[in-house]
MDTraj code that builds the backbone (N, CA, C; nanometers):
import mdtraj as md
import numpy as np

residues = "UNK UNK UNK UNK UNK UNK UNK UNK UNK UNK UNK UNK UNK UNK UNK UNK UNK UNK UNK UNK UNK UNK UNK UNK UNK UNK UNK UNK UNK UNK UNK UNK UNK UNK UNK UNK UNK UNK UNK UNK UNK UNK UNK UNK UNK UNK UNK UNK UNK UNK UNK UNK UNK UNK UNK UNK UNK UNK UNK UNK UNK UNK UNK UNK UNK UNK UNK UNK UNK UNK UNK UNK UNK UNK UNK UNK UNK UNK UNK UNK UNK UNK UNK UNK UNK UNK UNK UNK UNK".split()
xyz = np.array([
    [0.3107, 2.0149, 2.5927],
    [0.2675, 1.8797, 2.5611],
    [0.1568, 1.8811, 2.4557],
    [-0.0037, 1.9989, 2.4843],
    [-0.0442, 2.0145, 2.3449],
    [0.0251, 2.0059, 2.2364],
    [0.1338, 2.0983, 2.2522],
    [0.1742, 2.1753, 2.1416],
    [0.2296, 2.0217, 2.0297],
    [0.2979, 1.9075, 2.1091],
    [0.3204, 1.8139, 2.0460],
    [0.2488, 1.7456, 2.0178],
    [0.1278, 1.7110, 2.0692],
    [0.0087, 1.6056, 2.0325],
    [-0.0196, 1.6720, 1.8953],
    [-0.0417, 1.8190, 1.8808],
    [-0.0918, 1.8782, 1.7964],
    [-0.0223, 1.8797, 1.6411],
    [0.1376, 1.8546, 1.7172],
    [0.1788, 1.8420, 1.5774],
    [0.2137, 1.6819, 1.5004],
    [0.1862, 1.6027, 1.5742],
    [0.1915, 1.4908, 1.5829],
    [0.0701, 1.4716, 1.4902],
    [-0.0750, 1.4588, 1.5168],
    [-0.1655, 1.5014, 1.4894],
    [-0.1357, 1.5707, 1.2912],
    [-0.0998, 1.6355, 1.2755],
    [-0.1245, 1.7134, 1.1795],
    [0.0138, 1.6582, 1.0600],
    [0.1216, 1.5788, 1.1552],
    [0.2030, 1.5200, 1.0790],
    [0.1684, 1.3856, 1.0466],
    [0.0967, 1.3472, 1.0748],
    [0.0135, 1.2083, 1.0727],
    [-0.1067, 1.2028, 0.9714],
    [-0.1446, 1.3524, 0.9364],
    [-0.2131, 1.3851, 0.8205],
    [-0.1788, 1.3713, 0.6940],
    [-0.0350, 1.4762, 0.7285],
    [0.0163, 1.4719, 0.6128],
    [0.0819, 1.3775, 0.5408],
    [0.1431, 1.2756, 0.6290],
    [0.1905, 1.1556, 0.6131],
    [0.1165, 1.0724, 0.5167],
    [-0.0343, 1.0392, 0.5616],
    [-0.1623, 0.9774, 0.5128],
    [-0.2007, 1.0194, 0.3497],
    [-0.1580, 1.1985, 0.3431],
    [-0.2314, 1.1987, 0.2180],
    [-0.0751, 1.1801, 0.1482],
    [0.0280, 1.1897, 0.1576],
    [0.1600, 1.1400, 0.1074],
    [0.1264, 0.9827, 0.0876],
    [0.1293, 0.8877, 0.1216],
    [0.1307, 0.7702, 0.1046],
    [-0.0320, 0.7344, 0.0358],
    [-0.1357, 0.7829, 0.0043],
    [-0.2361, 0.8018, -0.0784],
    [-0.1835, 0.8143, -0.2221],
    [-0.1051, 0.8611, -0.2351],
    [-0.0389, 0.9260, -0.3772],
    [0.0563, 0.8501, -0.4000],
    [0.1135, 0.7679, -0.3664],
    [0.1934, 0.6517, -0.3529],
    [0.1448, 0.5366, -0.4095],
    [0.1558, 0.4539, -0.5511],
    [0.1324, 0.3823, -0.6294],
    [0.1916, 0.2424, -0.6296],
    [0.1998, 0.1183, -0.6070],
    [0.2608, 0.0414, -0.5848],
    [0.2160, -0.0757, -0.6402],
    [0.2809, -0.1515, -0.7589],
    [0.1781, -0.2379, -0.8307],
    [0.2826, -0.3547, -0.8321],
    [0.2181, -0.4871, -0.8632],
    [0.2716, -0.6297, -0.8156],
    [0.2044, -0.7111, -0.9289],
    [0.3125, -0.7339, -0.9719],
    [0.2467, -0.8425, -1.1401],
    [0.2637, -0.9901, -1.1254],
    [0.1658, -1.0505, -1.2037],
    [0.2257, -1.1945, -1.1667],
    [0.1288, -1.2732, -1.2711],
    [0.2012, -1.3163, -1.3939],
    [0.1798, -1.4081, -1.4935],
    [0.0119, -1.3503, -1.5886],
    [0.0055, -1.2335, -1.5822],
    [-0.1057, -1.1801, -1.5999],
    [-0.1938, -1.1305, -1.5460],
    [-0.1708, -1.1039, -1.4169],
    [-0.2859, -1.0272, -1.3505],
    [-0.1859, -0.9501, -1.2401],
    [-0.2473, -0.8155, -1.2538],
    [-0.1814, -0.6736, -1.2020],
    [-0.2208, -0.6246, -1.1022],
    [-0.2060, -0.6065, -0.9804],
    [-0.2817, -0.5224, -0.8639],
    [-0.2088, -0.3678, -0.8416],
    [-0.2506, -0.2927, -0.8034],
    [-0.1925, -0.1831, -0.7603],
    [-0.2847, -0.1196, -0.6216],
    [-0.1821, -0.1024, -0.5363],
    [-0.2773, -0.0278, -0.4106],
    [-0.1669, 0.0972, -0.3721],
    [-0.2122, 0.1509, -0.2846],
    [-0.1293, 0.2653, -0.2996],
    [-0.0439, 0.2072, -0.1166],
    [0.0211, 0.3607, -0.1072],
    [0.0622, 0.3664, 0.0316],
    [0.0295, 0.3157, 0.1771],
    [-0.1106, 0.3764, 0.1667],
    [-0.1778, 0.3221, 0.2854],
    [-0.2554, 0.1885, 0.2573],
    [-0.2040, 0.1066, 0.1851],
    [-0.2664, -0.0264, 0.2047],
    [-0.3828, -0.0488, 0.1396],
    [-0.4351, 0.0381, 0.0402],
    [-0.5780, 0.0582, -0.0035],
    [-0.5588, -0.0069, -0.1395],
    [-0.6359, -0.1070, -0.1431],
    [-0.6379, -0.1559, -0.3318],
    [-0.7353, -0.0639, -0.4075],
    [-0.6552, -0.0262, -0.5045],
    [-0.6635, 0.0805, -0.6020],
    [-0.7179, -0.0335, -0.7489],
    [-0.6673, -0.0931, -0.8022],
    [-0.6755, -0.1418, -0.9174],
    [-0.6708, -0.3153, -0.9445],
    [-0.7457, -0.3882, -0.9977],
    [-0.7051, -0.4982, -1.0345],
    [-0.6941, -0.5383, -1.1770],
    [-0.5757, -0.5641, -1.2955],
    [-0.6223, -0.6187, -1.4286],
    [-0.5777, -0.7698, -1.4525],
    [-0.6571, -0.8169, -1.5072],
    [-0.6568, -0.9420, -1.5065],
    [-0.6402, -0.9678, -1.6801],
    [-0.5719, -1.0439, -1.7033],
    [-0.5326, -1.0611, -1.8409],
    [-0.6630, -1.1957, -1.9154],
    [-0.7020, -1.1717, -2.0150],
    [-0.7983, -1.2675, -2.0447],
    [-0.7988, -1.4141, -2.0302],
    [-0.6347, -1.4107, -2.0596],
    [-0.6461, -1.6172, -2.0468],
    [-0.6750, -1.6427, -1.8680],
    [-0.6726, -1.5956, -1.8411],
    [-0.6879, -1.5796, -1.6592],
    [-0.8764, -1.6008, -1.6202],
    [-0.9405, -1.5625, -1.7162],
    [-1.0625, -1.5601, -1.7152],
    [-1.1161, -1.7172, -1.7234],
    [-0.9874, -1.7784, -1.7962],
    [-1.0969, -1.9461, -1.8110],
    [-1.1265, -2.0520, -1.7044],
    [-0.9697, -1.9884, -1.5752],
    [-1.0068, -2.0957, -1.4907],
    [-0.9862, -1.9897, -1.3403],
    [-1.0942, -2.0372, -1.2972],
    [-1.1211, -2.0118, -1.1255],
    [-1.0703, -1.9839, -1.0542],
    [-0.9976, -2.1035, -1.0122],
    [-0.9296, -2.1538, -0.9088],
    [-0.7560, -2.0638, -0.9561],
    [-0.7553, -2.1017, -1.0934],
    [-0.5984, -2.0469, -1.1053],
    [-0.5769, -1.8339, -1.0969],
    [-0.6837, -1.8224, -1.0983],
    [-0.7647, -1.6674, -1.1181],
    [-0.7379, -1.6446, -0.9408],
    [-0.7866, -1.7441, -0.8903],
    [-0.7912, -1.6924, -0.7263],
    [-0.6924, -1.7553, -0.6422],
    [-0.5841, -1.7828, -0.7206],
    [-0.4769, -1.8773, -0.6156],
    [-0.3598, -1.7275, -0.6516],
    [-0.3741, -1.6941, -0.8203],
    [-0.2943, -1.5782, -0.8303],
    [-0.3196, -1.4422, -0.7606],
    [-0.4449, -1.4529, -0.7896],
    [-0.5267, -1.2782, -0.7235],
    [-0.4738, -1.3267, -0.5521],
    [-0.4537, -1.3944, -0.4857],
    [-0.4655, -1.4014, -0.3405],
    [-0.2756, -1.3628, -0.2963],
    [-0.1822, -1.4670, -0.3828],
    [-0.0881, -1.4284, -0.4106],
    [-0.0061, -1.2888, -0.4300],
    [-0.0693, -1.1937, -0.5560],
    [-0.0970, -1.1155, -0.5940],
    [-0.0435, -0.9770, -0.4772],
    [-0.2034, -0.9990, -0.4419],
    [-0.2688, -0.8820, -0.3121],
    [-0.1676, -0.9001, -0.2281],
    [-0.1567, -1.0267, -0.1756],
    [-0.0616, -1.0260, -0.0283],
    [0.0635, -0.9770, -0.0610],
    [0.1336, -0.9647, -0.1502],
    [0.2857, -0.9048, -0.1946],
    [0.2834, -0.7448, -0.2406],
    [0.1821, -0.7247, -0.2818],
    [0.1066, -0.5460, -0.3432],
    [0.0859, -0.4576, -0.2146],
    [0.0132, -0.5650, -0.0867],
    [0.0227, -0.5659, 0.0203],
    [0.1374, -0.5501, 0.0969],
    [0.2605, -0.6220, 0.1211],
    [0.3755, -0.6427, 0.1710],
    [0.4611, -0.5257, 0.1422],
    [0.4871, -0.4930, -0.0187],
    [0.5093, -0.3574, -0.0665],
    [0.4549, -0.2187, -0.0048],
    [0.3440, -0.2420, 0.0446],
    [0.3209, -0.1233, 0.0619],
    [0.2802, -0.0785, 0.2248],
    [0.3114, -0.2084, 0.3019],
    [0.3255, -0.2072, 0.4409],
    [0.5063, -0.1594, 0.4435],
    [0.6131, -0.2187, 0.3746],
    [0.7512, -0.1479, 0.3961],
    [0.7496, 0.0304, 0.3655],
    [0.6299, 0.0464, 0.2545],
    [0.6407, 0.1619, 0.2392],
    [0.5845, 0.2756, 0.3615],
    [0.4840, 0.2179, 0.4379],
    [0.4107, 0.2742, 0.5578],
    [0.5106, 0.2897, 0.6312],
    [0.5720, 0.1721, 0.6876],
    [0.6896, 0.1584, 0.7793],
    [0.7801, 0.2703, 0.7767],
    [0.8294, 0.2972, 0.6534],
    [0.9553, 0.3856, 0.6587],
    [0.8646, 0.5098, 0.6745],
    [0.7079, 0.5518, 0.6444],
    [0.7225, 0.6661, 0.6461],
    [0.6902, 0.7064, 0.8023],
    [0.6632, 0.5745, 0.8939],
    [0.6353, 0.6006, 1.0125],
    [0.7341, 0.5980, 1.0705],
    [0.8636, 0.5324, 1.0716],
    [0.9952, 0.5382, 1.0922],
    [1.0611, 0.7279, 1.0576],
    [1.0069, 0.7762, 0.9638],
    [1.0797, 0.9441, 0.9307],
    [0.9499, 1.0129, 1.0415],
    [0.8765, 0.9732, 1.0166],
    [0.7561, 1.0810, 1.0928],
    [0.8318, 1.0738, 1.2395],
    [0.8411, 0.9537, 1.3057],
    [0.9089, 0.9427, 1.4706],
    [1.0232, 1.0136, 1.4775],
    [1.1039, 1.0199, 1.3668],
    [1.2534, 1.0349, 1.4003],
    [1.2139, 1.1775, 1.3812],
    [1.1469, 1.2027, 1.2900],
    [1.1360, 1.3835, 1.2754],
    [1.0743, 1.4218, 1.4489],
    [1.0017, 1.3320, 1.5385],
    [0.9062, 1.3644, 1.6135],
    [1.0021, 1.4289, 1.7185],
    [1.1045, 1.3612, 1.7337],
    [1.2307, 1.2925, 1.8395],
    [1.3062, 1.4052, 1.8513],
    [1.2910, 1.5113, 1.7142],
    [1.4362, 1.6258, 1.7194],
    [1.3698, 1.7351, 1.7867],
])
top = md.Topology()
chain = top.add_chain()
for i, resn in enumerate(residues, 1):
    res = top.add_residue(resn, chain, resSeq=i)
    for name in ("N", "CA", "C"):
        top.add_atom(name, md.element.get_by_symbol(name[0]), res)
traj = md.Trajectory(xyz[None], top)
């Protein structure tokens, strides 16, 4: 039973720094997010005409994130979906 916690444990590592390295970016009318695997925002570019108004800056950026987001929760999923099924054999 160690012996599985342990590898469980250490496949759950490797999993983590796999999906770290995992790039996932979401565009939308000028402004770019990228976060990686594990859900972490990595990058935001924002295109200049985006700079003049506020509200249209933060209705896109919110937009944006939550889909850069969404992307990269399917990507978690499947790798927690291979990690179990590998767990199972």
């Amino acid at each position: 039973m160690m012996g599985k916690l342990q590898e469980a444990q250490k496949e759950s590592t490797a999993m983590k720094a796999r999906l770290a390295q995992i790039e996932l970016r979401e565009e939308n009318a000028g402004l770019s997010v990228i976060v990686n695997g594990n859900k972490e925002l990595k990058d935001i570019i924002i295109a200049e005409n985006l700079m003049k108004s506020n509200e249209e800056l933060a209705d896109k950026l919110v937009i944006t994130i939550n889909r850069a987001l969404a992307k990269a929760q399917e990507v978690n999923d499947r790798e927690m979906q291979s990690m179990a099924a590998s767990m199972l054999k």
